[in-house]
SETOR-515291 format. One line per field, with one value per residue (C-alpha): residue in three letters; x, y, z. Coordinates in steps of 0.25 Angstrom, whole numbers, plus 5000, padded with zeros to 4 digits. Layout:
BEGIN
residu = c(ALA / ...) .
x = c(X / ...) .
y = c(Y / ...) .
z = c(Z / ...) .
***
This chain:
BEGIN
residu = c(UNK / UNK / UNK / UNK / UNK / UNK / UNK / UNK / UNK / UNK / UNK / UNK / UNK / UNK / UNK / UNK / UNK / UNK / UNK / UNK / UNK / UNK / UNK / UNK / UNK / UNK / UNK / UNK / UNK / UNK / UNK / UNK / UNK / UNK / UNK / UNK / UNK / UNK / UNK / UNK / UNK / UNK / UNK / UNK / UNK / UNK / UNK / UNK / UNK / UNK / UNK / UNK / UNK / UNK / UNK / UNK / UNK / UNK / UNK / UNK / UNK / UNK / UNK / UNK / UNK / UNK / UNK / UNK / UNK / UNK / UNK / UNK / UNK / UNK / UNK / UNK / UNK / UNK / UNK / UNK / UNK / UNK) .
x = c(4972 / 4968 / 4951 / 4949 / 4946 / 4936 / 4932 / 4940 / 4933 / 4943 / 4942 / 4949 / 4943 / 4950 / 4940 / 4952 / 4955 / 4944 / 4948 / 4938 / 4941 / 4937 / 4946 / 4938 / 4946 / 4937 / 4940 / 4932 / 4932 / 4930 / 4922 / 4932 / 4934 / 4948 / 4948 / 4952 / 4954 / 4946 / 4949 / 4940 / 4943 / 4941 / 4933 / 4922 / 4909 / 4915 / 4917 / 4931 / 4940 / 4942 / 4952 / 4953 / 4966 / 4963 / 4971 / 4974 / 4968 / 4960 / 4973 / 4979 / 4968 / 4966 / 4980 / 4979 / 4967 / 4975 / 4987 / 4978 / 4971 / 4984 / 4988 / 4975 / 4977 / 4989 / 4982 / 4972 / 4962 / 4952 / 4944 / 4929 / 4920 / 4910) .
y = c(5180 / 5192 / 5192 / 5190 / 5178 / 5178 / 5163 / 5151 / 5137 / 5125 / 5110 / 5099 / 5085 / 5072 / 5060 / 5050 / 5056 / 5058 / 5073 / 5084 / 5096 / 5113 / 5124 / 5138 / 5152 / 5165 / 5180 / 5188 / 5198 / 5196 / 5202 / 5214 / 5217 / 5209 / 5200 / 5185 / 5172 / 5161 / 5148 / 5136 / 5121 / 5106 / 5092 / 5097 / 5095 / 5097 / 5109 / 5114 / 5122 / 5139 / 5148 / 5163 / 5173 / 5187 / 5196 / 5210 / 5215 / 5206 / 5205 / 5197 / 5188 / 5186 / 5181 / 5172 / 5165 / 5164 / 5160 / 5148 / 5145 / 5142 / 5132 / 5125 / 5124 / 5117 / 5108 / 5104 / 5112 / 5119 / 5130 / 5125 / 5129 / 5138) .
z = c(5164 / 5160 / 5166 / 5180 / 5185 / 5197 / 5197 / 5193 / 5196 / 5190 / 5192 / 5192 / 5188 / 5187 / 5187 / 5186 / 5199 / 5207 / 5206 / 5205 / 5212 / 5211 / 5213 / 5213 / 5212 / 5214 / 5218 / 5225 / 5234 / 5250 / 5260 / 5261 / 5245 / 5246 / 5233 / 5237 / 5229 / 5234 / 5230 / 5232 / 5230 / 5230 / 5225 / 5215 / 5223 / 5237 / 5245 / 5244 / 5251 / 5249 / 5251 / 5251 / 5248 / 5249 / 5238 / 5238 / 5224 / 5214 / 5205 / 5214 / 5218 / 5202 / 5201 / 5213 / 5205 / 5192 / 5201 / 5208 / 5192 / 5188 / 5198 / 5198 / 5182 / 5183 / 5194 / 5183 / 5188 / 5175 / 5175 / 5175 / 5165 / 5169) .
***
């Protein structure tokens, strides 16, 4: 991916299933300057859960969230529709 990618928000919907759940991917920087990935999930129209990885230069968080894109992808997860 060439652009940089600063927010992702996929779902992932299965009625059949009774499956309906958000997984959000963001970069930004913290309180100190240090760019982190935060990563956000759960059921869609519940709070979810966060975490938070700190990265030594915005390459490397960018390639985190691409990493973590792909993976949900093959989960089934789809990039909403803005």
């Amino acid at each position: 991916m060439s652009e940089k990618l600063n927010l992702l928000v996929l779902e992932r919907c299965d009625p059949s299933r009774n499956l309906s759940r958000f997984y959000v991917l963001r970069i930004e920087p913290s309180l100190f300057g240090i760019p982190t990935l935060v990563r956000e999930w759960g059921r869609i129209g519940r709070r979810g859960r966060q975490r938070i990885e700190f990265h030594s230069t915005e390459d490397s968080a960018t390639e985190a969230l691409e990493t973590w894109l792909r993976r949900k992808q093959r989960r089934g997860y789809r990039v909403r529709d803005p």
